[in-house]
C-alpha positions, 0 to 999 in steps of 0.5 A, spaced: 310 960 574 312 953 574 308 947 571 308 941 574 305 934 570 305 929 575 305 921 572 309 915 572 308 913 565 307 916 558 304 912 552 303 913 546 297 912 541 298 905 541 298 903 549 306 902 549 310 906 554 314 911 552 316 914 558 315 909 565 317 910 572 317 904 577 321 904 583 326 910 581 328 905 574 326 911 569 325 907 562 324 910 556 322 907 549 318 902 547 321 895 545 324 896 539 325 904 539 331 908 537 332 914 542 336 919 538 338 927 540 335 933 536 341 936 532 345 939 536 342 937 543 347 933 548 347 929 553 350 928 560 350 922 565 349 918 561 356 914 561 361 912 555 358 908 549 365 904 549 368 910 544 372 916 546 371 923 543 379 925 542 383 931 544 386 934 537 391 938 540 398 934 540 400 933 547 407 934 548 409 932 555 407 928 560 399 928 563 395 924 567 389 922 562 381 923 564 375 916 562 373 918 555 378 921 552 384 919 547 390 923 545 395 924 539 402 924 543 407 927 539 413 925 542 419 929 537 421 933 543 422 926 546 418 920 550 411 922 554 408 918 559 401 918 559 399 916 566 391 912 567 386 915 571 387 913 578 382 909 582 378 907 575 371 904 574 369 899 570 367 900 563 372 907 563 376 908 557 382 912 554 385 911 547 393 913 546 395 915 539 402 916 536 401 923 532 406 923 525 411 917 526 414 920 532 414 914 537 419 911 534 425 916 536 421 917 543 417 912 546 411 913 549 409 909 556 403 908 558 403 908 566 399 904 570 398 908 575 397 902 580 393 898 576 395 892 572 395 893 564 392 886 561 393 882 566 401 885 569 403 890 574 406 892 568 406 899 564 404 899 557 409 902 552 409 905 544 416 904 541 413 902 532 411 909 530 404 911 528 401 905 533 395 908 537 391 903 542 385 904 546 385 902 553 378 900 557 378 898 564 375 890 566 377 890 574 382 889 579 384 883 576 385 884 568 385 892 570 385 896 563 385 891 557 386 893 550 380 892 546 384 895 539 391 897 537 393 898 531 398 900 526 399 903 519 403 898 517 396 893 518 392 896 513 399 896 508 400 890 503 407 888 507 408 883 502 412 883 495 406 882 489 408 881 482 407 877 475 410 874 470 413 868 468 410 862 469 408 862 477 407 857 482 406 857 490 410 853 494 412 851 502 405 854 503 407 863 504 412 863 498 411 863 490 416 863 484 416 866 478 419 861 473 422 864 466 424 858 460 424 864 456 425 872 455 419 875 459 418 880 464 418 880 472 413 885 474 413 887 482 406 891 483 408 892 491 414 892 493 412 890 501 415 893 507 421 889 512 416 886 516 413 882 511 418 883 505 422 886 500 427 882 497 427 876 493 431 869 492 433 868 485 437 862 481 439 864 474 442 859 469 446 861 462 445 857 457 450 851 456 456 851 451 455 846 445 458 840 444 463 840 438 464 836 432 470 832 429 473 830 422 472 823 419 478 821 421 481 818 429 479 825 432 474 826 438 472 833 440 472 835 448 465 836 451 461 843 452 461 847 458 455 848 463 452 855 463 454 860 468 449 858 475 448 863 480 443 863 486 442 867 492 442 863 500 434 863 500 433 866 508 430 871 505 423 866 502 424 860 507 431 858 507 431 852 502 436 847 501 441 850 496 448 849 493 453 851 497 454 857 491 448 860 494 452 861 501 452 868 504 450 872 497 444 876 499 436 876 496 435 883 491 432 889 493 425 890 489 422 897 488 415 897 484 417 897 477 418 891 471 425 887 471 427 884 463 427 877 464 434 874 459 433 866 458 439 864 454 439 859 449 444 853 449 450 853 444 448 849 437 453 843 436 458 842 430 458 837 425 463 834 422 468 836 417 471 833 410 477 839 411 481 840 417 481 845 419 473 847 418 469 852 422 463 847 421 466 842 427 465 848 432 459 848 436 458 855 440 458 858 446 451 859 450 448 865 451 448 869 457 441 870 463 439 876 465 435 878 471 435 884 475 443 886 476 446 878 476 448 876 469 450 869 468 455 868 463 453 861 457 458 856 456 464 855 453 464 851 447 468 845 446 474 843 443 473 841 436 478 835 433 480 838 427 487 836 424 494 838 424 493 845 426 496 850 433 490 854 432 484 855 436 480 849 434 482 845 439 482 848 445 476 850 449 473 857 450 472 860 457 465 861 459 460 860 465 464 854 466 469 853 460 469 847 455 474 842 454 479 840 450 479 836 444 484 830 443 489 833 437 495 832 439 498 836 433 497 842 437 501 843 443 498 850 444 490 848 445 488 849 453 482 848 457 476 853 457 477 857 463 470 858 467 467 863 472 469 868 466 468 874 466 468 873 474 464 873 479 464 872 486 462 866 489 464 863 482 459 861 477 463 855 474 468 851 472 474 850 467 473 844 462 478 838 462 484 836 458 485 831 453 489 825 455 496 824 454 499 825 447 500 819 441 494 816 438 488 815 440 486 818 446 480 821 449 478 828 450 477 832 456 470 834 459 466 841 459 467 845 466 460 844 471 457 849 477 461 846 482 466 842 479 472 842 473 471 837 468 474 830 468 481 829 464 482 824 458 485 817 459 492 814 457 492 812 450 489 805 448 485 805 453 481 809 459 475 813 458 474 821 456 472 826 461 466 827 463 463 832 464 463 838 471 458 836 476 452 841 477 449 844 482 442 842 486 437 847 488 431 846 492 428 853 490 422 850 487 421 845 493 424 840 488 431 838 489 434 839 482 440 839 479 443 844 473 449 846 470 453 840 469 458 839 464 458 835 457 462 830 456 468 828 452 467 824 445 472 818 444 475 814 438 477 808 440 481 802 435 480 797 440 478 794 448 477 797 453 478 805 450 473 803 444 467 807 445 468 810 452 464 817 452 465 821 457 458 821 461 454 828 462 456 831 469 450 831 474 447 837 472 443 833 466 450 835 461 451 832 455 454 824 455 459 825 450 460 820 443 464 813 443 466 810 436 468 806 433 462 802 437 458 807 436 455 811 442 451 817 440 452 824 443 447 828 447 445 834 448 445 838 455 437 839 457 433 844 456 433 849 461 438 847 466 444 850 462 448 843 461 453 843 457 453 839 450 456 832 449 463 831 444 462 828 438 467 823 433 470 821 427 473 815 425 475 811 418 473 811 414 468 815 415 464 814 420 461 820 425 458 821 431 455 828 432 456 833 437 450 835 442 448 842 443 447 846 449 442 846 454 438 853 455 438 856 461 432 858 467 430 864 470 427 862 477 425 868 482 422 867 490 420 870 495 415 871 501 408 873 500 403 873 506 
């Protein structure tokens, strides 16, 4: 038999309702009480709760979807379209996911079915693979809006990370990692193309040393600047650089540490009691390394020795190549060649020539980035070369110039010629001696690559010693958030 308890409300022990019928509005709890199911009860009539409960089973081909169900779309076999409920209600929900990365061959479209889709009379479409959005319907104006879309690459570090080096963060989303010395470029995440995964860089060899001369009326030419290569930057902000960095590309980075080789600036010579002598020669710079890119040192300078055809005099190749000295006595010395071994764009420039043959003359000077070294004067009067210009780079959010040549020395017995070094090329290279008014030799700056300045000779005896080469710099970049 049928039992039957008839009341409008239920109270617990306290006097609170628990159960309240009052003009067909059926309430249940109390104020603050949680209404939950016994374990394996369910419920109907209820409506959604802004969840869907999902249909696991692939879907394949094209179906109209029902209020408060998603579905995993695999499109392999090729584009679905899921068209929305007709004639929806407010508050309906469905959720569209793409199943294994199948929408990026296949779209997935999500018609309207009369309804707009976030405000347009516009169907939805799925076309980045492991995308998935969940719909739920406003009213006839906004018609279905998506409350969550989402993606795999969302929850991915889409940047690259790394370490080492010395790190600084400029123009707000990009960092550099700066190496003045041997070191390791860690990258702990490669990132995706999205956010990126590749990296700008700026590698500068060592420069070449500044050579030396006897004590006698000789000069020495001028170092040359150490090999600079760089690429464009539009891969981490399109920041100003030298036109050697045009159409070169930013590297690839995998997960994996990169050695760093920062070369040193070549040593200087001194001068000599004898001619020849190997101490008047100053030496190449040494080269900079990161990943596949090689900077080759610069060529060192020719040395003013005596009355010799060897090579003493000439300049040696290089990134950019050192300049000649100023003895006439061996007709067989030449320019140091640059951008040796060669690279494309170059790397550098050749070394200057020395003046005209016959007396006093000045030197020529060492190769810079982006231009060859000034030639010597006439005898008697004119200045040495000076050395290459540099090139100039924003990598950093600085405009800075490296890699110049050294300047060529000069001995002089009278005006104007007298003491007339050659100037260090914009790039910080080396200013080049001057005798017998004395006029001191420098070295190119330490981490720029520039090349060191000539030194001189002069009776009886004075000298005016060589500068060496500046050491080099490893600059990376790239995009991290």
């Amino acid at each position: 038999m049928t039992s039957t308890i008839k009341v409008n409300n239920v109270q617990n022990q306290c006097g609170q309702n628990i159960i309240n019928e009052n003009s067909n509005t059926i309430t249940l709890g109390a104020s603050g009480d949680t209404i939950a199911l016994a374990s394996g009860a369910s419920q109907t009539g209820f409506g959604r709760t802004g969840t869907v409960d999902w249909i696991t089973t692939p879907k394949t081909s094209d179906f109209t979807a029902v209020s408060g169900e998603g579905y995993f779309i695999n499109s392999a076999g090729g584009a679905v379209i899921v068209t929305l409920p007709g004639s929806p209600s407010a508050g309906n929900i469905v959720s569209v996911s793409d199943y294994n990365g199948t929408a990026l061959t296949n779209p997935i479209t999500i018609a309207r079915n009369g309804s707009n889709i976030n405000g347009d009379a516009a169907n939805l479409t799925i076309s980045q693979a492991d995308s998935a959005v969940t719909l739920v319907y406003v009213d006839g104006t906004v018609g279905w809006t998506s409350v969550q879309t989402s993606n795999t690459t969302d929850i991915l570090n889409k940047f690259v990370s790394a370490t080492g080096g010395t790190i600084t963060t400029v123009d707000t989303d990009y960092k550099v990692h700066t190496f003045t010395g041997p070191g390791t470029f860690t990258v702990t995440n490669a990132g995706t193309v999205v956010g990126s995964n590749t990296v700008d860089y700026l590698v500068v060899a060592g420069g070449g040393g500044g050579s030396g001369a006897q004590p006698s009326s000789s000069g020495a030419g001028g170092g040359g600047a150490g090999g600079y290569r760089e690429s464009s930057g539009a891969a981490s902000g399109c920041y100003p650089r030298s036109p050697l960095g045009a159409c070169v590309s930013a590297l690839p980075v995998t997960v994996q540490g990169y050695p760093i080789t920062v070369g040193g600036g070549g040593s200087a010579g001194g001068p000599s009691p004898s001619v020849p002598s190997p101490s008047t020669l100053g030496a190449n710079g040494a080269n900079s390394i990161f990943s596949t890119i090689t900077s080759t040192g610069g060529g060192r300078a020719g040395a003013g020795d005596g009355p010799s055809p060897t090579t003493g005099p000439s300049g040696q190749p290089g990134g950019s190549g050192g300049g000649i000295s100023n003895y006439s006595g061996s007709p067989g010395a030449s320019v140091g060649s640059g951008n040796t071994p060669p690279v494309s764009p170059p790397q550098g420039n050749n070394g200057g020539t020395q003046g005209a043959a016959g007396g006093d003359y000045p030197t020529g000077g060492g190769g810079g980035a982006t231009a060859v070294g000034g030639n010597g004067g006439s005898p008697g009067g004119g200045s040495s070369g000076a050395g290459g210009a540099g090139a100039t780079s924003n990598i950093t959010g600085s405009s800075i110039a490296r890699a110049g040549g050294g300047g060529g020395s000069s001995f002089g017995s009278s005006p104007p010629q007298r003491g007339c070094g050659g100037a260090g090329g914009g790039g910080t290279g080396g200013i080049g001696g001057g005798n017998p008014s004395p006029i001191a030799a420098t070295a190119g700056t330490v981490n720029t690559g520039g090349g060191g300045g000539g030194g001189v000779g002069s009776n009886p005896g004075a000298f005016v010693a060589a500068g060496a080469g500046g050491s080099g710099i490893v600059m990376i970049r790239y995009k991290f958030q």
